[in-house]
Structures are given as structure tokens and as C-alpha cells.
C-alpha positions, 0 to 999 in steps of 0.5 A: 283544230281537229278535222271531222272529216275528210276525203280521198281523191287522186290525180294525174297530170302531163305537160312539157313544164314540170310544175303545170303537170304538178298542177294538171295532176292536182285538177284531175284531183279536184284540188288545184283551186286550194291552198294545200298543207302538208301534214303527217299521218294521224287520222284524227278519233271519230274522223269521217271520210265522205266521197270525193264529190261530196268532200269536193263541194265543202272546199273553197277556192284559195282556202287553206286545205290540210292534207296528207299528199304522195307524189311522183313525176317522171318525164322518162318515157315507159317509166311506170310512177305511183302515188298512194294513200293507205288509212287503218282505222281502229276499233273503237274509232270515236276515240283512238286515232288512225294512221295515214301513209303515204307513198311514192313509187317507181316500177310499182303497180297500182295494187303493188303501190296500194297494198304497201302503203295499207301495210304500212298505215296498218304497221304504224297502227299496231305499233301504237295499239301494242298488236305483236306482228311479224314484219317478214309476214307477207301483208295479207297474212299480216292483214288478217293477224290485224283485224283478227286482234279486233283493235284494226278493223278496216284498212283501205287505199288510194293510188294512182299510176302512170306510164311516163310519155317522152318530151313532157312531164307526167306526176301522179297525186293521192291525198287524203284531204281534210275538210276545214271544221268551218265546212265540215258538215253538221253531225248528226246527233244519236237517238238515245236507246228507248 
């Protein structure tokens, strides 16, 4: 089973009870109604990332729903949490596989969040593609060695952030969702070049 598709969606949750603000973070995210798997980073060849309503309307309830998850939770007041997703995906995408990151973190901004964890995917990426980097660089200098290389050619996000509130739980979600290949839209066959 190779997933063809999938989506990025975020959340933020708050209740007194740790596990409801979990799932009120998971409803903001449009997934609370799956039976969520964590897997690791590889974005498979040739995988498609449609919109969020759109990839929302191809889940069923109570489905077994693959994704890459990032959470944070705090129930410390004026403490700032973020979740965050980064995907690189490669040149030549139909047949080399792309990275996913996720990350979780206290103090961080939503770009802070979101830079870190596109460097990352980016890093993981390189490594495998053999793209020679210097890890010191700051990410927008590296980012551009990346895509200059032509093997990266795009890298992107997504993060949520919260402030924490005093006597209730805040958690913050980011997922990359994987649409199950029974849902998955059909593909659309390329016209031969006449």
C-alpha cells in the first residue's frame, strides 16, 4: 500500500481535560472522526497533496487514517507551543521519494517552527540525494544551495502555535494525512504528445 495522496491540515484544541483539548485540537483539524496512525517521514514517489477540504471529503469516519502528527500541549499560562510539518519534495518526483518532518516546540514562533522543520525535511533529503551542505548555514542560505542543486525543487509547511490559558489545557496538532488508495481520487491519464 503506497498512498497517492494526501493532505496538510492543523489544529488547536482547549479544555480543562488534557485528552479532550487533544481532541478538540484534532476537530479543528478536520480529523477527529478517524482512527489516526502514526507513521514516519517518507513521502511516497509520485504522491499528490490536494487541499485540506478537499482531502477531508475523501475520509470516512472510524477509518484507519495514516499520518505524520506533531503535537504540543501546555496548560501553563502565557507559555507559546507549536506543532509543525515541513515536506521537501524532489526533482523528478514520479520516482524518487520526499521527506516529511515533523516538530514540536516551546517558545517557538509560527515561522520559527515552520522554517525549522522545512530545513529539516530539506536536510533528510539532501542526505539521501547526496547534495553536499553545510549544516552551520542559516536555512535561507541553505535553501537556496537546495533548489540551486535542482534535485529539491520545493519545500513548504505547516505549523500551528498557541498561547497556553491558566486552568485549562491548550495542545496544538499539524498532520499531513494520507488519503487510503480505496479513497483516493482516480488519476488522470497523460495525453501522448502527438
Amino acid at each position: 500500500m503506497v498512498p497517492t495522496h494526501m493532505f496538510l491540515t492543523r489544529g488547536v484544541g482547549t479544555h480543562r481535560e488534557k485528552l479532550a483539548s487533544f481532541e478538540e485540537a484534532l476537530r479543528s483539524a478536520g480529523v477527529a472522526y478517524c482512527n489516526l496512525v502514526g507513521v514516519s517521514s517518507i513521502l511516497p514517489p509520485n504522491c499528490k497533496i490536494l487541499p485540506r477540504k478537499r482531502g477531508e471529503t475523501l475520509l470516512n469516519p472510524g477509518e484507519i487514517t495514516y499520518c505524520v502528527m506533531a503535537r504540543n500541549e501546555t496548560n501553563e499560562r502565557n507559555r507559546l507551543i507549536s506543532s509543525s510539518i515541513g515536506v521537501a519534495i524532489p526533482e523528478g518526483r514520479h520516482k524518487t521519494y520526499g521527506y516529511l518532518s515533523e516538530h514540536h516546540a516551546y517558545g517557538e514562533t509560527d515561522e520559527e517552527a515552520g522554517e525549522y522543520t522545512e530545513d529539516l525535511a530539506a536536510q533528510m533529503l539532501a542526505t539521501t540525494l547526496g547534495i553536499a551542505f553545510d549544516p552551520d548555514m542559516a536555512w535561507k542560505e541553505r535553501e537556496q544551495v537546495f533548489k540551486m542543486g535542482g534535485k529539491i525543487v520545493r519545500t513548504q509547511n505547516i505549523t500551528q502555535s498557541a498561547i497556553g490559558k491558566s486552568s485549562v489545557w491548550t495542545t496544538v496538532v499539524a498532520l499531513a494525512v494520507f488519503i487510503p488508495i480505496e479513497n483516493s481520487p482516480p488519476v488522470k491519464k497523460q495525453r501522448p504528445a502527438s
